[in-house]
C-alpha positions as CSV (number, residue, x, y, z in Angstrom):
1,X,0.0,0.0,0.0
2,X,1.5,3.5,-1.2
3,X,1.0,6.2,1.6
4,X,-1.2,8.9,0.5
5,X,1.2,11.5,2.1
6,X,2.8,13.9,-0.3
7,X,5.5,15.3,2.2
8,X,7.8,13.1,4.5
9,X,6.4,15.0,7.6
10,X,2.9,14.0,6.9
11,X,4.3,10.3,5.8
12,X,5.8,10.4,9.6
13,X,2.3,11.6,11.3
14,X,0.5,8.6,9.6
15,X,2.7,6.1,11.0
16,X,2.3,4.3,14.4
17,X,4.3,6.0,17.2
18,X,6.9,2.9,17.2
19,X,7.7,3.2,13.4
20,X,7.4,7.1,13.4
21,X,9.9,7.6,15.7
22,X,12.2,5.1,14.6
23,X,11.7,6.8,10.9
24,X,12.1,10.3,12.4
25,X,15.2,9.3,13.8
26,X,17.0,8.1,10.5
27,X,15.2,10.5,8.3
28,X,16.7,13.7,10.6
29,X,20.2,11.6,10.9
30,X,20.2,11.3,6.7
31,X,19.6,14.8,6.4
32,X,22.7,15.7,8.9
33,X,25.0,14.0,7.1
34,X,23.9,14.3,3.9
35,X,23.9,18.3,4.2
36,X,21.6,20.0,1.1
37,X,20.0,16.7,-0.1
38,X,16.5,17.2,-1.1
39,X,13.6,15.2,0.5
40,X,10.4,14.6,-0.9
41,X,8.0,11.6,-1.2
42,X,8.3,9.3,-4.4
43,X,6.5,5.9,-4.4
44,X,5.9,5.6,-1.0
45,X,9.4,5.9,0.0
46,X,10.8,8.9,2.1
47,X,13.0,9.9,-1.0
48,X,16.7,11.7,-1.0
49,X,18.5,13.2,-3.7
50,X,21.6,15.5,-4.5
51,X,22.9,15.8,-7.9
52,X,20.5,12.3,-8.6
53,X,18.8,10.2,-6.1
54,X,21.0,9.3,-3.3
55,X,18.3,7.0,-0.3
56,X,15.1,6.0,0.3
57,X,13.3,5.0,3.7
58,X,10.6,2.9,3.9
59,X,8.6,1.6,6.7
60,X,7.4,-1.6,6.9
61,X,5.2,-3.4,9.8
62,X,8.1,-4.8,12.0
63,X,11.3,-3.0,10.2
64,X,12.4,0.0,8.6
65,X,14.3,-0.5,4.6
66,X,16.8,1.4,3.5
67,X,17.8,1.6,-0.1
68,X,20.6,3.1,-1.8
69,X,21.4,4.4,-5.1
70,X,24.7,3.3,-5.0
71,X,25.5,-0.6,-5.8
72,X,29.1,-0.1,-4.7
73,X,28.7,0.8,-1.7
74,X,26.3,-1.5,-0.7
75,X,28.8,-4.3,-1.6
76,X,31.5,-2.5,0.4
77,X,29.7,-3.1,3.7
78,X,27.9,-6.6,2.5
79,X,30.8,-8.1,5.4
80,X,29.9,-5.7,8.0
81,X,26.1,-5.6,7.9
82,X,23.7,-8.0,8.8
83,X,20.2,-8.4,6.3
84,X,21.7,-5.9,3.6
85,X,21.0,-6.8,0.1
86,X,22.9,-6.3,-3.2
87,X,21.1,-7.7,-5.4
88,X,18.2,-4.9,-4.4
89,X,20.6,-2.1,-3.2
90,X,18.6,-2.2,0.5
91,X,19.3,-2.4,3.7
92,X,16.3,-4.0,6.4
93,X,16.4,-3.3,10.5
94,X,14.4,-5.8,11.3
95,X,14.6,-4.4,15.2
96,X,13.1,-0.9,15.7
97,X,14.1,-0.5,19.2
98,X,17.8,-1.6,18.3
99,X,17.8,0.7,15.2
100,X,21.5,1.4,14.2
101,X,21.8,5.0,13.2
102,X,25.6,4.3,13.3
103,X,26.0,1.8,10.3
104,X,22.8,4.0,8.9
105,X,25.5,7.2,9.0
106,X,28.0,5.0,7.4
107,X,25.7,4.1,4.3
108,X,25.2,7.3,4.0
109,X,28.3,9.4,4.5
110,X,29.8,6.3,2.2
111,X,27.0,7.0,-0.5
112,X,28.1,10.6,-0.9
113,X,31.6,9.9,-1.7
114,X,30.8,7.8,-4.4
C-alpha cells in the first residue's frame, strides 16, 4: 500500500508512534549528514536526492528499509552488515528499538563519496 502523504512530515504523522519515531530518527540523521539533499515523497518511499537520487526509507510493519542508489557501496559493507542486500541495493532493520543510526551514517556518508 502506497502512503497517501505527499510530504515526509505527513508520511511520519501517519505512522504508528513505534515506526514514526524510529523513521524520524534516521530520516533527521540522513539529512545531517547528507547536508543539502533534497527530500520529498516518491512511491511511497521517504525519498533523497543531490545531484540524482542518493536514499530511500521505507517503513514496513516490523522494520524499517533502506535503499541506496549506489550498488558499490552496498557491496562494500555486505561483510559488515547484517540483512543488507545487493542484489536490491537495501538495507532491512528488522529491530526498531535496536535501530543502528551508526551503520545507517556510514551508508550514507559512504554513498556521498561515491
Amino acid at each position: 500500500m502506497v502512503p497517501a502523504a505527499t510530504t515526509v512530515g505527513g508520511y511520519l504523522q501517519s505512522l504508528p508512534n513505534d515506526r514514526r519515531v524510529a523513521m524520524a530518527r534516521v530520516c533527521s540523521m540522513i539529512r545531517r549528514s547528507a547536508r543539502g539533499v533534497r527530500e520529498s515523497m516518491r512511491f511511497g518511499l521517504a525519498f533523497y536526492e543531490l545531484d540524482g537520487p542518493l536514499f530511500a526509507v521505507e517503513s514496513h510493519e516490523k522494520s524499517l528499509v533502506l535503499y541506496l542508489a549506489e550498488r558499490d557501496v552496498v557491496k562494500d559493507f555486505k561483510d559488515k552488515i547484517k540483512n543488507i542486500d545487493i542484489e536490491h541495493c537495501r538495507v532491512e532493520f528488522p529491530d526498531l528499538n535496536c535501530l543502528s543510526l551508526d551503520v545507517v551514517e556510514k551508508l550514507v556518508r559512504a554513498s556521498l563519496v561515491c
